[in-house]
N, C-alpha and C positions, 0 to 999 in steps of 0.2 A: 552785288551787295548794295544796299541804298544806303545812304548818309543817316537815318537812324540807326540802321543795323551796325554800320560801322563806329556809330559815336556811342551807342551801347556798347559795342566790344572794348572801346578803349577804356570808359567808363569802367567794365567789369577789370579788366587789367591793372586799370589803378590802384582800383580797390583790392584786389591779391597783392600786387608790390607792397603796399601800403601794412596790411597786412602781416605778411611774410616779412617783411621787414622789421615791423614791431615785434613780430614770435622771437625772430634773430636776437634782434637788441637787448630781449630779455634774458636769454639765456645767462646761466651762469659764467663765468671768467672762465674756469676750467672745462666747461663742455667746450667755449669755441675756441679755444686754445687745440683742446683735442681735435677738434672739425677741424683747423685750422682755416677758421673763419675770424674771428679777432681784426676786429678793425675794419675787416673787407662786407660787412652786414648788406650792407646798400647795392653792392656788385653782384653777390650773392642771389641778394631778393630780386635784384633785375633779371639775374640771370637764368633765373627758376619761372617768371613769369613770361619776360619777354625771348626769350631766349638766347 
């Protein structure tokens, strides 16, 4: 992998967290209450992207 490819990939990664995290934050109280996500958004969206 060369150092574009890789700084592209981290690139596209940020932008899913980034993302995914803003989807999260939106949701309603009672949907991430039900996920039980609530409070944990940012863990969540790391955890989905970065693994």
């Amino acid at each position: 992998m060369t150092l574009f490819d890789h700084v592209k990939t981290r690139l596209d990664q940020h932008m899913r967290y980034t993302r995914t995290r803003h989807e999260l934050k939106s949701l309603p109280f009672e949907q991430k209450v039900d996920l039980d996500i609530n409070g944990r958004e940012d863990a969540v969206a790391r955890h989905a992207v970065y693994g």
